[in-house]
C-alpha positions in Angstrom: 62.6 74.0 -85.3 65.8 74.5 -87.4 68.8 76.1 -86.4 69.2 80.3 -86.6 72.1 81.4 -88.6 72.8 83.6 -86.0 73.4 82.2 -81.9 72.5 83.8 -79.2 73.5 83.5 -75.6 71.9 81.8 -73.2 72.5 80.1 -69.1 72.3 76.2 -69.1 69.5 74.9 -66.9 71.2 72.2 -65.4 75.2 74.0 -64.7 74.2 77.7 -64.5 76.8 78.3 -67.3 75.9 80.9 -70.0 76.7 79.1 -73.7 75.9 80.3 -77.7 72.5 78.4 -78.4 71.5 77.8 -81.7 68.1 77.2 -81.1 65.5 79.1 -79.1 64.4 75.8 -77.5 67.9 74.3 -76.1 68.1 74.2 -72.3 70.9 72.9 -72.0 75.0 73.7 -72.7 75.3 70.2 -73.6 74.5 66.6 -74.1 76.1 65.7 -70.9 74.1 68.3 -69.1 71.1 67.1 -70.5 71.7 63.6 -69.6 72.9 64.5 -65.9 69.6 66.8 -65.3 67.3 63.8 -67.0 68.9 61.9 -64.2 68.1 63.8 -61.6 64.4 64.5 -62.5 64.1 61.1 -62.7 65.9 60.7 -58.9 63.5 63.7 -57.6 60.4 62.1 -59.1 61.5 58.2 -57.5 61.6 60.4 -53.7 58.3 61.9 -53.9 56.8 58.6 -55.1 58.4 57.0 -52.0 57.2 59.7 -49.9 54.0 60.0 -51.1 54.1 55.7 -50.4 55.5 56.3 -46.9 52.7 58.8 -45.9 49.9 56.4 -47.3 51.5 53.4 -45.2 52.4 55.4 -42.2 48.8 56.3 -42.2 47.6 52.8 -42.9 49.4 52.0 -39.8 47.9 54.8 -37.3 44.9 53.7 -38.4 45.2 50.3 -37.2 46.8 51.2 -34.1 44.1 53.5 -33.2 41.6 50.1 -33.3 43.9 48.2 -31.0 43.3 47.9 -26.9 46.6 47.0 -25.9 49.6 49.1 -27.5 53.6 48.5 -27.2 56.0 51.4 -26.9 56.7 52.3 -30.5 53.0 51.9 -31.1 52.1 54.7 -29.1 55.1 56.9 -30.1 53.7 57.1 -33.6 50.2 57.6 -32.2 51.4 60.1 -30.0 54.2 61.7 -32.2 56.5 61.4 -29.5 60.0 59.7 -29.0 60.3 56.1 -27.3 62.3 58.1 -24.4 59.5 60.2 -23.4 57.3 57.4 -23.6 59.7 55.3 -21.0 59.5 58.7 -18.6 56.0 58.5 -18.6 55.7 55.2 -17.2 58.4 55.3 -15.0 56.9 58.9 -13.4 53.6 56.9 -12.9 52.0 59.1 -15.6 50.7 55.7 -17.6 50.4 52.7 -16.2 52.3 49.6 -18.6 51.5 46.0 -19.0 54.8 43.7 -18.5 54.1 40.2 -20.6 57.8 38.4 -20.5 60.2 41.0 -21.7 57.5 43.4 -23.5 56.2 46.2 -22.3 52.4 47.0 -23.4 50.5 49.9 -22.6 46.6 50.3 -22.5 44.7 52.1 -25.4 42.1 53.5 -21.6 45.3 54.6 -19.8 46.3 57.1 -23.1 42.8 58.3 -23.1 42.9 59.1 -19.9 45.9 60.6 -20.0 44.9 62.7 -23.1 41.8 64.1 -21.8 43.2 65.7 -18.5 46.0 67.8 -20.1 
């Protein structure tokens, strides 16, 4: 598309600011505008492709806890989708019973059945 003979206002998409366009198809006030919101498409679209990645691995990950017997505290946080805290108060109330193997602290996959199904 050329260039009118005539501008005519428009509002930067990137910086909100209003500026004479000389085109009907410019977005943007400037180069460095265009340059700083290329930037940041590019930054929004490299989040959602990690979080996209991060959902597909976090669910890789229940998955193959939900296959194991014998389950450590962080394993049974994210199966549970509670905090390591409340999982320590539940074993020191009694609620769950816990496995003690050296300095670890495993819980088994029966005893989190169990404790699902009466509540």
């Amino acid at each position: 598309m050329t260039a009118s003979k005539h501008p005519y206002p428009k509002i930067c998409v990137f910086c909100q600011e209003a500026f004479q366009a000389r085109k009907s198809t410019t977005l943007y006030c400037s180069h460095k505008c265009a340059q700083r919101a290329y930037k940041e498409n590019k930054r929004q679209e490299k989040l959602l492709r990690n979080k996209e990645e991060m959902k597909g691995e976090m669910t890789a990950s229940v998955l193959a806890i939900q296959a194991r017997e014998v389950l450590s505290v962080e394993q049974v946080c994210l199966l549970l989708g509670i905090s390591r805290w409340t999982v320590i108060r539940m074993y020191k109330s009694n609620k769950i019973r816990t496995i003690t193997i050296g300095r670890r602290r495993l819980i088994l996959r029966i005893d989190i059945d169990k404790l699902l199904k009466t509540k």
